[in-house]
Every structure is written in structure tokens, then in C-alpha cells.
N, C-alpha and C positions, 0 to 999 in steps of 0.2 A: 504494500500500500504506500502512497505517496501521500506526506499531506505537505503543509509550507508551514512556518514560524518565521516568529523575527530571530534574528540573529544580533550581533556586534554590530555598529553606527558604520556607516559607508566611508574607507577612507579619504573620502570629495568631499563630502557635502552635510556628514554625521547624523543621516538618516538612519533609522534601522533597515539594514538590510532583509530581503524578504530569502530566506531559508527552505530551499528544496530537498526535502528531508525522504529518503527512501526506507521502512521502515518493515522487517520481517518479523512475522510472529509465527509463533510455534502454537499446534494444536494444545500443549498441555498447559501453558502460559498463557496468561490475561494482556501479559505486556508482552514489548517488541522484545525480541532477542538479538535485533543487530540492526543500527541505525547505520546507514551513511549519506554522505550530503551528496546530492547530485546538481544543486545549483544554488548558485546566491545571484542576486539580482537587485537593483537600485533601481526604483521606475522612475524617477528624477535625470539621475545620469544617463539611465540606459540611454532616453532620449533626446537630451540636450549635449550630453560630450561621449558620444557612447567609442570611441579608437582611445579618448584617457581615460574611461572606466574601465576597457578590456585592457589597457597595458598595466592597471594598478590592479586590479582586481589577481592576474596573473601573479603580479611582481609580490603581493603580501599572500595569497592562496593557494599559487600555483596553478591555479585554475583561469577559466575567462568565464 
């Protein structure tokens, strides 16, 4: 299952970042057994500077 959260403040613009959280559960568990992130995203930047969001977002995540 995928849901979104906020995350840590954007490092542009210190919005909270919106959190693409992919999320596995086990039959005998209530809760997830293994989160991982599969996107962050800044709806501010994404569209007003989105080539310096993707080079920062990289440069502190590792990711775009």
C-alpha cells in the first residue's frame, strides 16, 4: 500500500515536504512490516524552480 505524509521542510522554501511512503504488511500484523520512501515532492518548487529542486533534492536525498 502507498499512502503520502509530510516529511522534513523543503531545503528551498521550508515547506513540509509531501512523503511517498510505500508501506508492506504482513497477514499476522496490524502494522507495516517495512516502510520505504519512494518519493518526496515540494508542490511549490516542483512548479516554480523544478531543475533547482531536482539538483537539491538529489544533492541532500540522493534521490530526485
Amino acid at each position: 500500500m502507498t499512502i503520502t505524509r509530510y516529511g522534513k521542510p523543503c531545503p528551498l522554501c521550508r515547506t513540509p515536504l509531501l512523503v511517498d511512503v510505500y508501506q508492506v504488511h504482513s497477514a499476522q500484523s496490524d502494522f507495516p512490516t517495512t516502510e520505504r520512501v519512494t518519493g518526496r515532492r515540494c508542490p511549490g518548487c516542483q512548479a516554480a524552480r523544478p531543475e533547482q529542486r531536482t539538483e537539491v533534492m538529489r544533492a541532500v536525498y540522493g534521490d530526485a
